[in-house]
N, CA, C and O atoms as a Tinker XYZ file with bonds, in Angstrom:
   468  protein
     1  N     10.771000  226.103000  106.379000    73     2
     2  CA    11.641000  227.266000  106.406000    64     1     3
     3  C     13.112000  226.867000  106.327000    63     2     4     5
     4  O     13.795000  227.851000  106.043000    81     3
     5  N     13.649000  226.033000  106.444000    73     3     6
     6  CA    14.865000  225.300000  106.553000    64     5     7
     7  C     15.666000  225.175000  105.536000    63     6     8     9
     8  O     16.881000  225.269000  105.361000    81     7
     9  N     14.287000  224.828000  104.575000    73     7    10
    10  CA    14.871000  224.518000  103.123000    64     9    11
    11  C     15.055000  225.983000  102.801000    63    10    12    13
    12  O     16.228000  226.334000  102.931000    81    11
    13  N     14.127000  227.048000  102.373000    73    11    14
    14  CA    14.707000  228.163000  102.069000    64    13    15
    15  C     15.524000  228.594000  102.600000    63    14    16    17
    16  O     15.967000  229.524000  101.926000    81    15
    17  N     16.451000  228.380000  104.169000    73    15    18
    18  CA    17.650000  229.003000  104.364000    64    17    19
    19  C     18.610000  227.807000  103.428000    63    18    20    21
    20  O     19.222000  228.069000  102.393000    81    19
    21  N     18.574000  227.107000  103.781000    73    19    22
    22  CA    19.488000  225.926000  102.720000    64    21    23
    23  C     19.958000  226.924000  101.482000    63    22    24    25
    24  O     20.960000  227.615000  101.298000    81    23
    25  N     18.865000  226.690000  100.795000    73    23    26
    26  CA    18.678000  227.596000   99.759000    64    25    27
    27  C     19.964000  228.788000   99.511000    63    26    28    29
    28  O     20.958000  228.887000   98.793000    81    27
    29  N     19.177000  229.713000  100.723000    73    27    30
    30  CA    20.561000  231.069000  100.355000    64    29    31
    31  C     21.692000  230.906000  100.937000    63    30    32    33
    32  O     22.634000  231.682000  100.781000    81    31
    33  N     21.720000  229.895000  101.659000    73    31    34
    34  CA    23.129000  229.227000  102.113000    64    33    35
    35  C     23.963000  228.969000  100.848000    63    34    36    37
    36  O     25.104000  229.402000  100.686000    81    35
    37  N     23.166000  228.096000   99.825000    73    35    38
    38  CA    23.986000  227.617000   98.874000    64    37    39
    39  C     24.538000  228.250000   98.297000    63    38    40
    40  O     25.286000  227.799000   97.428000    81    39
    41  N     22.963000  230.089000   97.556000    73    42
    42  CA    23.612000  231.019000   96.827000    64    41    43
    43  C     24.989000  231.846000   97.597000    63    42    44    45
    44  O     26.027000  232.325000   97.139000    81    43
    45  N     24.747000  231.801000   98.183000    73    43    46
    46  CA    25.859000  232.713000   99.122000    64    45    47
    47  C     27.339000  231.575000   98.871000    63    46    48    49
    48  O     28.368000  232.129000   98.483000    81    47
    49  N     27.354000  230.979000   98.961000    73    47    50
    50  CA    28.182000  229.817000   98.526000    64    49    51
    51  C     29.049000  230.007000   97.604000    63    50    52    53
    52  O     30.268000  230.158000   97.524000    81    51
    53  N     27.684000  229.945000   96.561000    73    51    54
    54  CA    28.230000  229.477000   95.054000    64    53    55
    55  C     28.864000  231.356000   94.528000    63    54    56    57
    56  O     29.785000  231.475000   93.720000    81    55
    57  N     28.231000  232.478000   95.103000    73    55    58
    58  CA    28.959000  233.717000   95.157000    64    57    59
    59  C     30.616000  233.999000   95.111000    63    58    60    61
    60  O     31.488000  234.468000   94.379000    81    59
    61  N     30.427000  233.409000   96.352000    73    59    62
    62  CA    31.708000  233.360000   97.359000    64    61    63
    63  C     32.914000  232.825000   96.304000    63    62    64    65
    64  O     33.771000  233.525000   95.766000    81    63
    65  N     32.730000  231.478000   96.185000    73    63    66
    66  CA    33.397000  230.868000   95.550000    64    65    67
    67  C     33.642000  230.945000   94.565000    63    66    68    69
    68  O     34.490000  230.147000   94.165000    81    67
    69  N     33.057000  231.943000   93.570000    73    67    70
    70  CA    33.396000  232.169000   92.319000    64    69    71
    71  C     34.561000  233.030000   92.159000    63    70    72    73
    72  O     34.592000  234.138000   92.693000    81    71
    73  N     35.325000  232.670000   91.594000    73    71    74
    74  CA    37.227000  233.280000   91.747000    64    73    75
    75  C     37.354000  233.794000   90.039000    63    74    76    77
    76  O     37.568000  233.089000   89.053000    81    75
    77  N     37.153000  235.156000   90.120000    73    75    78
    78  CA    36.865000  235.726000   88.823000    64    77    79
    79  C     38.882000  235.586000   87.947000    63    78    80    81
    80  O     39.846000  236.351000   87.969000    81    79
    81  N     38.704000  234.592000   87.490000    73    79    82
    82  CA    39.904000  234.518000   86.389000    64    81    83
    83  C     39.826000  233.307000   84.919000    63    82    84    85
    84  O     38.952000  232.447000   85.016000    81    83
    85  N     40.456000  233.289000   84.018000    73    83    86
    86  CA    40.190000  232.061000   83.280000    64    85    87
    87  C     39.407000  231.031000   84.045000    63    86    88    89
    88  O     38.236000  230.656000   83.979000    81    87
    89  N     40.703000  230.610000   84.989000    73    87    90
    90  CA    40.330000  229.511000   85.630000    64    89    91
    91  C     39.350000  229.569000   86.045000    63    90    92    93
    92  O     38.589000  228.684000   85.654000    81    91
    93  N     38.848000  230.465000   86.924000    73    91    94
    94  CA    37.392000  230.471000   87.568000    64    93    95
    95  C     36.483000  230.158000   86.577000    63    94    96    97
    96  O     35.955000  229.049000   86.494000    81    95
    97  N     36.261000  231.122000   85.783000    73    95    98
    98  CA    35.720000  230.480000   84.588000    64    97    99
    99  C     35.424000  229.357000   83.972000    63    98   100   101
   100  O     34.269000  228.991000   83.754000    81    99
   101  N     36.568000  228.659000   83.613000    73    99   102
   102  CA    36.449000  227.532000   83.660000    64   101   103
   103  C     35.755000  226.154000   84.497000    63   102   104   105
   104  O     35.146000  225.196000   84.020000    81   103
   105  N     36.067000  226.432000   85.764000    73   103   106
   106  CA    35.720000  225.766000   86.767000    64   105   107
   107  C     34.444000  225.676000   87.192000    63   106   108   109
   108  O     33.871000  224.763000   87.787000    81   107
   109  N     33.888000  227.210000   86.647000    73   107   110
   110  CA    31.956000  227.579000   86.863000    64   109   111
   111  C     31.557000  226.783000   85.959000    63   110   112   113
   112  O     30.531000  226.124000   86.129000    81   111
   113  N     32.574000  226.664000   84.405000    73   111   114
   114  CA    31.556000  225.849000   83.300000    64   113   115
   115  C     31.265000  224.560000   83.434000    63   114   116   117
   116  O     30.436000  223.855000   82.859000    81   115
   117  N     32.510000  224.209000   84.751000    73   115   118
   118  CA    32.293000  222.415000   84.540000    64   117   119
   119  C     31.387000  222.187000   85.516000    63   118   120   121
   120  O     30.806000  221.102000   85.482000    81   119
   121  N     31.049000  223.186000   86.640000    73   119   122
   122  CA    29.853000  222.641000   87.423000    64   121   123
   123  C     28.537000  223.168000   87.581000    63   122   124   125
   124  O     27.578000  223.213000   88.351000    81   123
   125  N     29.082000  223.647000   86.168000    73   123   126
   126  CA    27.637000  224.092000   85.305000    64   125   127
   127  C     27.468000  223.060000   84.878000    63   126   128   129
   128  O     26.889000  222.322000   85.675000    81   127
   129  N     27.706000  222.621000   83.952000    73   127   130
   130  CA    27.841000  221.069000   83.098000    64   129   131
   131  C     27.970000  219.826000   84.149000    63   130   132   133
   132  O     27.865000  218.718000   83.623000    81   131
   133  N     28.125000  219.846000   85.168000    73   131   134
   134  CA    27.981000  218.647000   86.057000    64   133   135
   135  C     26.668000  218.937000   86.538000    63   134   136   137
   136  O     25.898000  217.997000   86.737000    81   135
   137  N     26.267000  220.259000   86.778000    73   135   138
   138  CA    24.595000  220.030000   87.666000    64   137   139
   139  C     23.638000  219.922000   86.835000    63   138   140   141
   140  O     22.616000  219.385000   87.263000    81   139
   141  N     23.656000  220.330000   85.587000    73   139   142
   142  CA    22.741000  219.950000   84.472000    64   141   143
   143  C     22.547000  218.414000   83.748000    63   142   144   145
   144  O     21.587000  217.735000   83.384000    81   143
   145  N     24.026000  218.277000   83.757000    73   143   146
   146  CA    24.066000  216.652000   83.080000    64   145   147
   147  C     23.726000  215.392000   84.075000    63   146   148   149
   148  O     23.126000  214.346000   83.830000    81   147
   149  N     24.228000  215.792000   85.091000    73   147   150
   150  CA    24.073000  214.821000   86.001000    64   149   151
   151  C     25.611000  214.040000   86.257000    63   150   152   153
   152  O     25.939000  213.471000   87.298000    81   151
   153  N     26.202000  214.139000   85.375000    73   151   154
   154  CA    27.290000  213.251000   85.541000    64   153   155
   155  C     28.267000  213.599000   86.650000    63   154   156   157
   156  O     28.873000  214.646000   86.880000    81   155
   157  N     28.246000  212.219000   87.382000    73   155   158
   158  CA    28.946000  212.175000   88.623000    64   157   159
   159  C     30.774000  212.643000   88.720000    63   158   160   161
   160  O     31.343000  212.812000   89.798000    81   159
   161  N     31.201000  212.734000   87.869000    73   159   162
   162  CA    32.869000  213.179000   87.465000    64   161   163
   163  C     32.621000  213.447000   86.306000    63   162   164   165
   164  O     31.807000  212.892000   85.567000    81   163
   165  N     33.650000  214.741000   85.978000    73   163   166
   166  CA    34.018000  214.908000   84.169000    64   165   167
   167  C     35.223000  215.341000   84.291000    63   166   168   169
   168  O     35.565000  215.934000   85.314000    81   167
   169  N     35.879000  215.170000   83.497000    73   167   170
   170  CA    37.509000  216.152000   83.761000    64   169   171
   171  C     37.923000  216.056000   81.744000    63   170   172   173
   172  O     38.019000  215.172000   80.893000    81   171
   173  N     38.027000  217.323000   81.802000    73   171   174
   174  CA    38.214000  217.971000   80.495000    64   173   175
   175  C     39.550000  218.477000   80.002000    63   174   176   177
   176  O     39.939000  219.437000   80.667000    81   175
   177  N     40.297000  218.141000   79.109000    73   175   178
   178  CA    41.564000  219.500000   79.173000    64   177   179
   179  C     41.911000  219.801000   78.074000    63   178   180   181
   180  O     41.466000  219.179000   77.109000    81   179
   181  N     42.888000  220.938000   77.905000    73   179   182
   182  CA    42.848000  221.414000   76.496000    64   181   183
   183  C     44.259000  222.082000   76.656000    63   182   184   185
   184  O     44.815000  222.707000   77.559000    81   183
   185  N     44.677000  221.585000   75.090000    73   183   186
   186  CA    46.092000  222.124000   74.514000    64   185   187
   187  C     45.947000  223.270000   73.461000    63   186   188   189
   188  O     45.404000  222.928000   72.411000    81   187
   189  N     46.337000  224.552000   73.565000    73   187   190
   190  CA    46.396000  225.405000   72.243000    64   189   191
   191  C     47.382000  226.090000   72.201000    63   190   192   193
   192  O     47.729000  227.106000   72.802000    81   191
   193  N     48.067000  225.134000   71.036000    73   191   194
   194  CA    49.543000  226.232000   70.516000    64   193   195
   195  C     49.248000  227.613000   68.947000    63   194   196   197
   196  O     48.754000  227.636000   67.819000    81   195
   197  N     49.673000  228.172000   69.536000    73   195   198
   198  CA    49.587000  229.455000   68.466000    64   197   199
   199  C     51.344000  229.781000   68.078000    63   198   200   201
   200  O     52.253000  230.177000   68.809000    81   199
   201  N     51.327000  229.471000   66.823000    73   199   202
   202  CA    52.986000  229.387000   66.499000    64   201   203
   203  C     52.957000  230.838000   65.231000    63   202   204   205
   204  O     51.946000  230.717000   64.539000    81   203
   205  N     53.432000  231.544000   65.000000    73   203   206
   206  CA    53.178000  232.585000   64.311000    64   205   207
   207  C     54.987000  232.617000   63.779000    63   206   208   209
   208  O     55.043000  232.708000   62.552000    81   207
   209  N     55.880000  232.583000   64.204000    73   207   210
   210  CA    57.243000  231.973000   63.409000    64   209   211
   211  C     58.020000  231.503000   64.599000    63   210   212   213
   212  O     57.517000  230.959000   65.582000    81   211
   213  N     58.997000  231.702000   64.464000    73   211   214
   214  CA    60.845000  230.789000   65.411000    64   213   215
   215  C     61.015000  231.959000   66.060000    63   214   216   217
   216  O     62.093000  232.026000   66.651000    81   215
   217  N     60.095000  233.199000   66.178000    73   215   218
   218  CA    60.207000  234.291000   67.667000    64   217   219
   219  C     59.210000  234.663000   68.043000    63   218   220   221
   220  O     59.069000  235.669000   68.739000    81   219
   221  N     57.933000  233.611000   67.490000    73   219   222
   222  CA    56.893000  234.461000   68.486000    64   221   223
   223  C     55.716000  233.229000   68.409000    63   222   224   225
   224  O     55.078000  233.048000   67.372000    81   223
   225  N     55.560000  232.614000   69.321000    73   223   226
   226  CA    54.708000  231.696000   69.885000    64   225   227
   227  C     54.168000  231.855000   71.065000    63   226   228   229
   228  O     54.727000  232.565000   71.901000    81   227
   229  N     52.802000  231.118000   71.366000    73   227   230
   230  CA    52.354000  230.423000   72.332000    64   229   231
   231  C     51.413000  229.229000   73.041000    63   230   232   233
   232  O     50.423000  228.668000   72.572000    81   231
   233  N     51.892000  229.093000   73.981000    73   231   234
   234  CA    51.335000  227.460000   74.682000    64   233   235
   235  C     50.392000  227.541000   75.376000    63   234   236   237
   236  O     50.815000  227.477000   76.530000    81   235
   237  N     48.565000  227.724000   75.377000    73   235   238
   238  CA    47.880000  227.666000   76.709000    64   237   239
   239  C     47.216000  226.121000   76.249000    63   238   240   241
   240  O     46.937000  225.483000   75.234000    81   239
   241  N     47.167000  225.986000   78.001000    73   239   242
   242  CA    47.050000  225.204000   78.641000    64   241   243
   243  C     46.005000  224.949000   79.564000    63   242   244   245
   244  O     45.633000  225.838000   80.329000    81   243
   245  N     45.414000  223.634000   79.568000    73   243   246
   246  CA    44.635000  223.866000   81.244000    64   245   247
   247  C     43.813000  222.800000   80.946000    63   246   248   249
   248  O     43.630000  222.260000   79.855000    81   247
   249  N     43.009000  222.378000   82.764000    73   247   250
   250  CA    42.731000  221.408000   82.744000    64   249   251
   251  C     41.226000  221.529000   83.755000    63   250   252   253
   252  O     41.496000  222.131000   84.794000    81   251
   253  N     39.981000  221.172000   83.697000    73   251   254
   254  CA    39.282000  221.557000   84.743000    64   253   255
   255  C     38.228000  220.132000   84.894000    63   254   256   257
   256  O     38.368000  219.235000   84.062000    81   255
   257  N     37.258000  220.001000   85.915000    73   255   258
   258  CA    36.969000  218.629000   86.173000    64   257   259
   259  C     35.507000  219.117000   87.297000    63   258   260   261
   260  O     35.523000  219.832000   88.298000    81   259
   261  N     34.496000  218.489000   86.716000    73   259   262
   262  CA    33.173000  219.340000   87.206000    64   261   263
   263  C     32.787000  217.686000   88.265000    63   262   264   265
   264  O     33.583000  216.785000   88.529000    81   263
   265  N     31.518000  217.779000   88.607000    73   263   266
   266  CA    31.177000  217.078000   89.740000    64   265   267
   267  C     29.628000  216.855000   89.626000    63   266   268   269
   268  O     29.425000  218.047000   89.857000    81   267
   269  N     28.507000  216.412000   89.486000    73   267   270
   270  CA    27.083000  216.856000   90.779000    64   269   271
   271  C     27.066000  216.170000   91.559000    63   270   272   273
   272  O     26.924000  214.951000   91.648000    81   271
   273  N     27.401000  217.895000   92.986000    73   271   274
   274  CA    27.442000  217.401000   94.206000    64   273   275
   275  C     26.160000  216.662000   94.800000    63   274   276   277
   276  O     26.231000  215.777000   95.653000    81   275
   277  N     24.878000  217.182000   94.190000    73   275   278
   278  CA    23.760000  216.935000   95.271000    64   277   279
   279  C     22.574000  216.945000   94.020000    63   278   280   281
   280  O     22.662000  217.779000   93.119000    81   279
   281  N     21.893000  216.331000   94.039000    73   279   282
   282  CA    20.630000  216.389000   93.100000    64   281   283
   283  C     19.442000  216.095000   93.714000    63   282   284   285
   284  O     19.127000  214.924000   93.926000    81   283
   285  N     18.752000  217.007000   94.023000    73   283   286
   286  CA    16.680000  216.617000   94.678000    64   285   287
   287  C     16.066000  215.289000   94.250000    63   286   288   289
   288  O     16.283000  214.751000   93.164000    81   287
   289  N     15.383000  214.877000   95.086000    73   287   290
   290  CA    14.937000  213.286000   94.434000    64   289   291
   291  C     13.800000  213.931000   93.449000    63   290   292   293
   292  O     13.363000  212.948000   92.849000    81   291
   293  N     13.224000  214.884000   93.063000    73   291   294
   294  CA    12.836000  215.255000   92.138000    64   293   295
   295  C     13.017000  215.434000   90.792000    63   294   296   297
   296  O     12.300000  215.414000   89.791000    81   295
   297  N     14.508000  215.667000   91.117000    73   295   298
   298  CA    15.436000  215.986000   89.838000    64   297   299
   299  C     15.354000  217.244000   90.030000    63   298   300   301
   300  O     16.434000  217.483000   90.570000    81   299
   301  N     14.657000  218.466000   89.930000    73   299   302
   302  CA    14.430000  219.890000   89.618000    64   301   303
   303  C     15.596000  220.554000   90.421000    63   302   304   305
   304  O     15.818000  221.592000   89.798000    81   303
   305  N     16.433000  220.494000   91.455000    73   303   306
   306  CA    17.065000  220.960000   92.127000    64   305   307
   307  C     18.581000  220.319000   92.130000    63   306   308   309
   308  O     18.621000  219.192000   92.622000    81   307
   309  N     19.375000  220.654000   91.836000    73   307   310
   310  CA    21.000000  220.655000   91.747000    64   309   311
   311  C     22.056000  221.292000   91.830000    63   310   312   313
   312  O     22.161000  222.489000   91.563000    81   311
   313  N     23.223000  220.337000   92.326000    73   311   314
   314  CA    24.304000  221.507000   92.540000    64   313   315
   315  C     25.683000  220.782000   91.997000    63   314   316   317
   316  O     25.660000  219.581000   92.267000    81   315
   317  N     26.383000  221.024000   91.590000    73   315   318
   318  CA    27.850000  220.960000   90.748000    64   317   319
   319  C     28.727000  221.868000   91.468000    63   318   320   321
   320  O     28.526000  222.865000   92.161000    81   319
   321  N     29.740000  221.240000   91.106000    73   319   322
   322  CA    31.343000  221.686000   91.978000    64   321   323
   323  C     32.342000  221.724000   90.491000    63   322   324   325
   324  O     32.179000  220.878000   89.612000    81   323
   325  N     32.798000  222.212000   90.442000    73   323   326
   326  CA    34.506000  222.327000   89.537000    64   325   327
   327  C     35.723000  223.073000   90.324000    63   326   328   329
   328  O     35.506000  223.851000   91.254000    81   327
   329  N     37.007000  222.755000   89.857000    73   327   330
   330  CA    37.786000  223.165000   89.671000    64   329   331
   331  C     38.479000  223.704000   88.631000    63   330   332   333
   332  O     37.744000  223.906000   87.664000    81   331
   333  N     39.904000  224.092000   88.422000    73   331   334
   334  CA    40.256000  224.093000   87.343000    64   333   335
   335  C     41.873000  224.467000   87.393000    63   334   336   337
   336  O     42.509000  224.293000   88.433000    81   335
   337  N     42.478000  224.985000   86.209000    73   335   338
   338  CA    44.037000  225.034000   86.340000    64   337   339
   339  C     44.131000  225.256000   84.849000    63   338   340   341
   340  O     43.764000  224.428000   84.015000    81   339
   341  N     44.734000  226.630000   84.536000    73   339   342
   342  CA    45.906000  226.892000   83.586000    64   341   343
   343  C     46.780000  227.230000   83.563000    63   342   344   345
   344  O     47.119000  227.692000   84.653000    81   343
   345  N     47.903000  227.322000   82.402000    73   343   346
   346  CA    49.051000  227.712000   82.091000    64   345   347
   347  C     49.670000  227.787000   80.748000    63   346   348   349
   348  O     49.665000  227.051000   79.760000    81   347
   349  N     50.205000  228.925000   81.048000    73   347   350
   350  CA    50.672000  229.694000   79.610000    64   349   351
   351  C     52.277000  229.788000   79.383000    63   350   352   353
   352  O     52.836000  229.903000   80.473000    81   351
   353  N     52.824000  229.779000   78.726000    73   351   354
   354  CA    54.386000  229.731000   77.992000    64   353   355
   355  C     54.335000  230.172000   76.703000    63   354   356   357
   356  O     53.505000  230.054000   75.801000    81   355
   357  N     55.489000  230.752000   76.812000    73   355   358
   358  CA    56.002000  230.871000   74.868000    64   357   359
   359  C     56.991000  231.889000   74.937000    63   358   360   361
   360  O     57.517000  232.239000   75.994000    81   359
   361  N     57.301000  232.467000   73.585000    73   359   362
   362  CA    57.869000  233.249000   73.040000    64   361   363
   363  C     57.608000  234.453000   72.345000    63   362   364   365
   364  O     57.185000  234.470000   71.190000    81   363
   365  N     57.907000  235.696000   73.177000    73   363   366
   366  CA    57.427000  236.724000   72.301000    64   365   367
   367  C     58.344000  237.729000   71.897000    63   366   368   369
   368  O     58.755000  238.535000   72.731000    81   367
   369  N     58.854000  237.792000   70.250000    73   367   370
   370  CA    59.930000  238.695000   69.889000    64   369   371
   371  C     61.101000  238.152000   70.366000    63   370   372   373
   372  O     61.995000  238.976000   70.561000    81   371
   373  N     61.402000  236.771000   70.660000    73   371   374
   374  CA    62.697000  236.303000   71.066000    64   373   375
   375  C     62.731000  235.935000   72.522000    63   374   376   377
   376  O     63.667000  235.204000   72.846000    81   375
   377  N     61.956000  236.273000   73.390000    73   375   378
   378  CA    61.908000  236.794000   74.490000    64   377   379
   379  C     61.063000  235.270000   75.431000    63   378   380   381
   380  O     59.973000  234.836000   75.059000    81   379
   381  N     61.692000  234.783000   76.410000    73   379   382
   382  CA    60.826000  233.527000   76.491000    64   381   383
   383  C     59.551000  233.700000   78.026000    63   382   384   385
   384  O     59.788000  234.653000   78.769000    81   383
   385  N     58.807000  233.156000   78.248000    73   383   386
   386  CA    57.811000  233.711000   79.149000    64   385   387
   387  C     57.369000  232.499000   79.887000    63   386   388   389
   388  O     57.274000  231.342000   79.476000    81   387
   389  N     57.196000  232.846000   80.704000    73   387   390
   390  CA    56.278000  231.020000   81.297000    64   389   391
   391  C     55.566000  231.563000   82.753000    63   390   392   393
   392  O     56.218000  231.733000   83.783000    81   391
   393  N     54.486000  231.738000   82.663000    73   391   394
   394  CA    53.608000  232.272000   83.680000    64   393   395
   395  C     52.915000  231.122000   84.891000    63   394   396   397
   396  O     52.469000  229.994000   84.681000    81   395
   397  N     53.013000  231.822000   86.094000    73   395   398
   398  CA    52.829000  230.686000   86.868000    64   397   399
   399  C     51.217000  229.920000   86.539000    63   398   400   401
   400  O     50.368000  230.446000   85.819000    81   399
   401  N     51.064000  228.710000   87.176000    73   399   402
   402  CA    49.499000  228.160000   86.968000    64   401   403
   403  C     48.912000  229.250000   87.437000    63   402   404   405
   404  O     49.392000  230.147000   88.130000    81   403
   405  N     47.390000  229.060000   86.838000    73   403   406
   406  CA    46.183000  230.094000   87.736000    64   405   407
   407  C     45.559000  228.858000   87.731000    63   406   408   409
   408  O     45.491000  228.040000   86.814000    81   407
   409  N     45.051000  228.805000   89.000000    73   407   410
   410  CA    43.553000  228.261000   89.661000    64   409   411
   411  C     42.290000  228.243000   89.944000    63   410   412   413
   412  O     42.085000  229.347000   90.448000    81   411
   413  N     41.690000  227.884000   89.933000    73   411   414
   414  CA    40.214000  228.974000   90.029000    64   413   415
   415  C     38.667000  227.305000   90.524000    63   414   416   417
   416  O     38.433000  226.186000   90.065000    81   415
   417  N     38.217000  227.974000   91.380000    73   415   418
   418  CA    37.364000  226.661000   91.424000    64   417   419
   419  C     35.569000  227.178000   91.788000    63   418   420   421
   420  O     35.570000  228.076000   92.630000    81   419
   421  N     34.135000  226.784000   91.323000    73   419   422
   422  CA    33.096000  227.397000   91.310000    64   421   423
   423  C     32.033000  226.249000   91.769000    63   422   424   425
   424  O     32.319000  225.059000   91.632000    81   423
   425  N     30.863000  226.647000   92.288000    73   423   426
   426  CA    29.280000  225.719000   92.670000    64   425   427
   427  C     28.935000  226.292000   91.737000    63   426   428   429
   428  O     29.485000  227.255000   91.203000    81   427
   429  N     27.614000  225.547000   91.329000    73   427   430
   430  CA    26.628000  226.246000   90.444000    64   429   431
   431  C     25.511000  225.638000   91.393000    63   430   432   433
   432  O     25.784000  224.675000   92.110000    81   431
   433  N     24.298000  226.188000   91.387000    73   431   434
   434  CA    23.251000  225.873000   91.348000    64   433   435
   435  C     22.082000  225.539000   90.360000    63   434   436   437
   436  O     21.630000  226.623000   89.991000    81   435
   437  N     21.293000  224.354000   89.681000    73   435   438
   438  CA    20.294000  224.161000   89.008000    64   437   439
   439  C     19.063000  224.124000   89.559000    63   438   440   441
   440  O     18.890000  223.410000   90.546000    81   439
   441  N     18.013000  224.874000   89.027000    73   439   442
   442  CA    16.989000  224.626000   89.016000    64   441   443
   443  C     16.092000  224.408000   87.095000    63   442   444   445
   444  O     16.077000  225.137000   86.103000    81   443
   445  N     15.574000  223.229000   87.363000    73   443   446
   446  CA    14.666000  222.999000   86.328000    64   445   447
   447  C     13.340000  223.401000   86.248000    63   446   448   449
   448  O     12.510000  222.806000   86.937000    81   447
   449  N     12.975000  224.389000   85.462000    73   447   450
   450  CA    11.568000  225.021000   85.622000    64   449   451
   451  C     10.647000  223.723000   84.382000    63   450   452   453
   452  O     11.161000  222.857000   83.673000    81   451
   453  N      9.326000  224.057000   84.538000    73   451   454
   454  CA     8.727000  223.477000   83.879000    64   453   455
   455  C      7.744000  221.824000   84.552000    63   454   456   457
   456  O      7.579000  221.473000   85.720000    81   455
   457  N      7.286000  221.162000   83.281000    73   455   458
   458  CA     6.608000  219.590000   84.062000    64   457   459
   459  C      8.238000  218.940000   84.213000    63   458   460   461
   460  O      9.362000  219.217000   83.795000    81   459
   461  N      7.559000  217.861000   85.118000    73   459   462
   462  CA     8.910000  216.870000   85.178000    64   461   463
   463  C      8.763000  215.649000   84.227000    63   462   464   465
   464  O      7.682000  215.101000   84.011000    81   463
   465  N      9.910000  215.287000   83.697000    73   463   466
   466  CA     9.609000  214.085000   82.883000    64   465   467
   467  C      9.838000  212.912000   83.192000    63   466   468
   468  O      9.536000  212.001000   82.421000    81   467
């Protein structure tokens, strides 16, 4: 019985912690991608400029970095952590903009259905 509270401990967790913005977003995908892959660190980041002329551009930004926290000696059972961080700048109509970072950080939970290999 222990393990099934474990269990909704985690979901309740991984709920909680989900911080609905880019970033959050982001941060769910990398520990999505950490509890599936297995890989113990990842850290990802990305530059996209959109230049449209000399008064109207923009800069996003951001950076996020996944984890698996915990994996079953089975394999079938896993959990991943991320964070994350963007930021945006530019120019619109002359006009200059620079928005503070957003943050955002998520658990995932894996389960593998099926035989084990």
């Amino acid at each position: 019985m222990a393990n099934g509270r474990q269990l909704v401990v985690i979901l309740v967790l991984s709920c909680v912690t989900y911080v609905y913005c880019q970033a959050g977003e982001l941060a769910l995908q990398a520990a999505q991608n950490a509890a599936a892959s297995g890989d113990r660190f990842n850290v990802n980041g990305h530059v996209n400029p959109q230049f449209v002329d000399g008064k109207n551009w923009n800069v996003a930004s951001g950076v996020h970095a996944g984890s698996n926290v915990w994996r079953s000696n089975n394999n079938r059972h896993a959990i991943g952590a991320g964070v994350a961080a963007t930021h945006n700048f530019g120019q619109q109509q002359g006009r200059r903009y620079n928005t503070r970072p957003n943050f955002g950080a998520g658990l995932s939970y894996n389960y593998r259905f099926g035989k084990r290999r």
